[in-house]
C-alpha positions, -999 to +999 in steps of 0.1 A: -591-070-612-560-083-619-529-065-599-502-044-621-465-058-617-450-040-589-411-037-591-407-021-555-419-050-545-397-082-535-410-112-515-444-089-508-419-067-490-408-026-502-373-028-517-350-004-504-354+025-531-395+028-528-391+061-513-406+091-524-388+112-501-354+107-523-379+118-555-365+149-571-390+172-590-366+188-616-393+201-644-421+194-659-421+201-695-451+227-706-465+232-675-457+258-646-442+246-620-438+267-586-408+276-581-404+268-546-409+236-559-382+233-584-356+208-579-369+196-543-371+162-527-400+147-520-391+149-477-386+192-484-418+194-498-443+171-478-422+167-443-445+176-411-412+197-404-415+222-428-450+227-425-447+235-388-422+261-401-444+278-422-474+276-392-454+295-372-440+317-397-478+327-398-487+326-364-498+359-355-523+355-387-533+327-369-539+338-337-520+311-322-496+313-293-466+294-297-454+294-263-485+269-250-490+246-283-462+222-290-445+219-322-461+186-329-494+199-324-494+228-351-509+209-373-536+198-355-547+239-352-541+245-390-570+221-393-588+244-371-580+273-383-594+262-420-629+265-402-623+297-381-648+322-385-626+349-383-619+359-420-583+364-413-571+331-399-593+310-422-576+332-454-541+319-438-549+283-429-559+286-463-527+298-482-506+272-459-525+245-473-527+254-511-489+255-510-491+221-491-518+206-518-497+220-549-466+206-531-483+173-534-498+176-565-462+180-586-450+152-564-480+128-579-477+151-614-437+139-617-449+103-608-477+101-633-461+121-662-427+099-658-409+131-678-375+122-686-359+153-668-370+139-639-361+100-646-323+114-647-327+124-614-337+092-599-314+067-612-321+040-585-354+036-607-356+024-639-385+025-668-402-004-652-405+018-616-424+046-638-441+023-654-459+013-626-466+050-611-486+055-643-505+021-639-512+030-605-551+037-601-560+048-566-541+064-541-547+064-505-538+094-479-531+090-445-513+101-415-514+129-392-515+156-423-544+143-436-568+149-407-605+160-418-605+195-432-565+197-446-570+164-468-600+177-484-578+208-493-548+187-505-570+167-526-585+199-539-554+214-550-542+176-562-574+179-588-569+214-598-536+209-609-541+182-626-571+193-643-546+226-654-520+200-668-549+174-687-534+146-672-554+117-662-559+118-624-551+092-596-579+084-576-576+096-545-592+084-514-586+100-479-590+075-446-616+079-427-595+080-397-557+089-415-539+087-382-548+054-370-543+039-402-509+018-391-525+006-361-556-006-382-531-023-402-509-037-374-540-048-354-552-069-386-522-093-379-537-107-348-544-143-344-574-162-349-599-158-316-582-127-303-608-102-293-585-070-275-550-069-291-523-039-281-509-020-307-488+009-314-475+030-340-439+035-331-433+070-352-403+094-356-423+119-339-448+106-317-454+066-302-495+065-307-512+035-288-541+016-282-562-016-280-576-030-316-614-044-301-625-075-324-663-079-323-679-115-343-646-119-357-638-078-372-623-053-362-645-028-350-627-003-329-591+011-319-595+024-279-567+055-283-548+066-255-523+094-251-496+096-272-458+101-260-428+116-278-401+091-294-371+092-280-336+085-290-347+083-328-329+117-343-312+113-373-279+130-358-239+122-365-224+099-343-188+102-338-182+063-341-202+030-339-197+028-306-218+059-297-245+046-321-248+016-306-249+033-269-280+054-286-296+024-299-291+010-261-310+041-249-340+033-277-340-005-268-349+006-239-371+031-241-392+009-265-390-018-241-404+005-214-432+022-232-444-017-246-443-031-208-460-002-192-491+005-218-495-036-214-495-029-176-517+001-182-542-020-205-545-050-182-553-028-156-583-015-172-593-042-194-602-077-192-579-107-213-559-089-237-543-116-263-507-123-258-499-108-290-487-074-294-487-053-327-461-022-333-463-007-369-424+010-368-410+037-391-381+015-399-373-009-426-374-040-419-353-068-441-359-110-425-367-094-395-338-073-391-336-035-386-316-010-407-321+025-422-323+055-399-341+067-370-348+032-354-327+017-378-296+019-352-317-014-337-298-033-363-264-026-343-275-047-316-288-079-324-298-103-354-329-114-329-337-086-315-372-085-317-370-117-301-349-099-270-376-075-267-404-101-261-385-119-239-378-088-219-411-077-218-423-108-208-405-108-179-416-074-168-454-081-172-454-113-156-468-130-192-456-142-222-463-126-249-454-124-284-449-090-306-449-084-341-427-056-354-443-041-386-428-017-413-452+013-408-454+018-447-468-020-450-491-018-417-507+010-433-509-011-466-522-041-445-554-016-435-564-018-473-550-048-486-574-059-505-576-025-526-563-035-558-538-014-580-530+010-554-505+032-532-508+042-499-494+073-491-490+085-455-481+118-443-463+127-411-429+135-402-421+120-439-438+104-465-444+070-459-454+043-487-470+007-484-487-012-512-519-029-505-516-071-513-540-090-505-525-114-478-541-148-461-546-144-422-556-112-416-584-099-397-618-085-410-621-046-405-655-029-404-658-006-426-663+025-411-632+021-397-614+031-434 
């Protein structure tokens, strides 16, 4: 099938206003929309912030104790609690995630409906940019609100609404395993003859890591190990440049530590790795070059800094090595690529999107890995 033109696409790279964070629902005309809904950007209504608000605003339905699950695990016992037996905490896992699915649903309902109430509030897009929304066939969800139980439910609600509003539907896929997605993606860019390549998924939230196994040439596994909190990545006010750049110091750093000592960790307990190391990144990436927020601040320091970071790692392993700095929206993309006509949507501490391309050199991935 022949791929739609994609205008948020320039030299196979996102362009800077792909974001569906910055999408505004403002109305849609003859349908009911929630009113909680009204007039909110994309990042209100899907953000793993908010829902960890409203999981603890009904924790006591949920029989969950705060004080001994961290905040970036709340999610993780929603998904849970849509199983419980007990009537009670299944009824309110259950409301959380309608409003979640109905949140998502006028997102994609906006997109595909391309209502002119809600073009004037997006004027970084033009017709062409709603265009393609409309064209768009399938979508795939993934990311850490996606897991098992709470995508079926968002999908669910997705299709309900859209049935109400007799609008043709996307079609929606959910990843087999949504939260590895970027490192499935990021792994795919290892070399030729490689056979245990390190990745990670350096996220606003959490850094997730592990070693992609290839097996007769595919990709047949991703080894997980524990996950650690990011660090120095807040979207807060600096007072001037020059306290920026200490910060982005501080998450050089830290990036640097956590890439040397999982390596050390890994060749500890495996055999060979490749001296290539994949790290999807929740920043966008331009030639290279950081800029946005969150790791974004990386851009203050260096035009090659990726290429200070391998060398510095290098010298603290003892090996040199080479890593490959991925946008996280486009190593999720990578995990599909060839899927044609499609989105991938991932959800986590925002909503992230990569496009699926087709692209020479990467890696086979078996199939029960997506």
């Amino acid at each position: 099938m022949q791929q739609i033109n994609n205008p948020f696409l320039e030299n196979m790279r996102p362009t800077d206003n792909t974001s569906l964070n910055r999408l505004r629902v403002i109305d849609i005309p003859d349908i009911p929309v929630d009113p909680e809904v009204k007039g909110k950007r994309g990042l209100r209504l899907m953000s793993a912030d908010n829902l960890i608000k409203e999981i603890k605003k009904e924790s006591k339905y949920l029989d969950l104790d705060l004080e001994s699950i961290a905040d970036v695990k709340l999610p993780v016992y929603l998904n849970k609690a849509l199983e419980s037996e007990e009537l009670k905490v299944r009824l309110t896992a259950e409301n959380i995630a309608r409003r979640l699915g109905r949140n998502l649903a006028f997102i994609l309902l906006t997109l595909k409906r391309g209502d002119q109430v809600n073009k004037d509030a997006r004027p970084d897009w033009g017709d062409e940019h709603w265009d393609y929304w409309q064209q768009v066939e399938n979508i795939i969800f993934a990311g850490g609100l996606c897991n098992s139980i709470l995508g079926q439910r968002l999908k669910y609600y997705i299709d309900k609404i859209f049935r109400e509003a007799e609008t043709p539907q996307y079609n929606i896929k959910i990843a087999e395993n949504p939260s590895l997605i970027p490192m499935i993606g990021a792994a795919r860019h290892a070399p030729e003859k490689c056979s245990r390549l390190l990745v990670f998924d350096f996220g606003q939230t959490l850094i997730k890591r592990g070693l992609a196994v290839f097996k007769e040439e595919k990709l047949k596994e991703i080894i997980q190990f524990n996950s650690l909190e990011s660090e120095h990545v807040g979207e807060i006010e600096f007072k001037n440049k020059s306290e920026e750049k200490m910060e982005a110091v501080k998450l050089k750093n830290h990036i640097i530590k956590i890439i040397s000592e999982t390596w050390k960790e890994i060749e500890s307990e495996y055999k060979n790795p490749c001296s290539n190391i994949s790290v999807s990144i929740a920043n966008d990436l331009i030639d290279d070059k950081f800029f946005g927020g969150g790791y974004g601040k990386l851009g203050l320091l260096s035009d090659n800094l990726q290429e200070e970071i391998e060398a510095e790692v290098s010298s603290l392993i003892d090996r040199e090595i080479e890593i490959s700095f991925i946008h996280d929206g486009t190593a999720a993309a990578d995990a599909y690529a060839e899927t044609d006509n499609s989105v991938m949507l991932s959800f986590g501490t925002a909503i992230g999107v990569g496009f699926p391309i087709e692209k020479p050199g990467l890696r086979s991935v078996s199939a029960d890995l997506l």
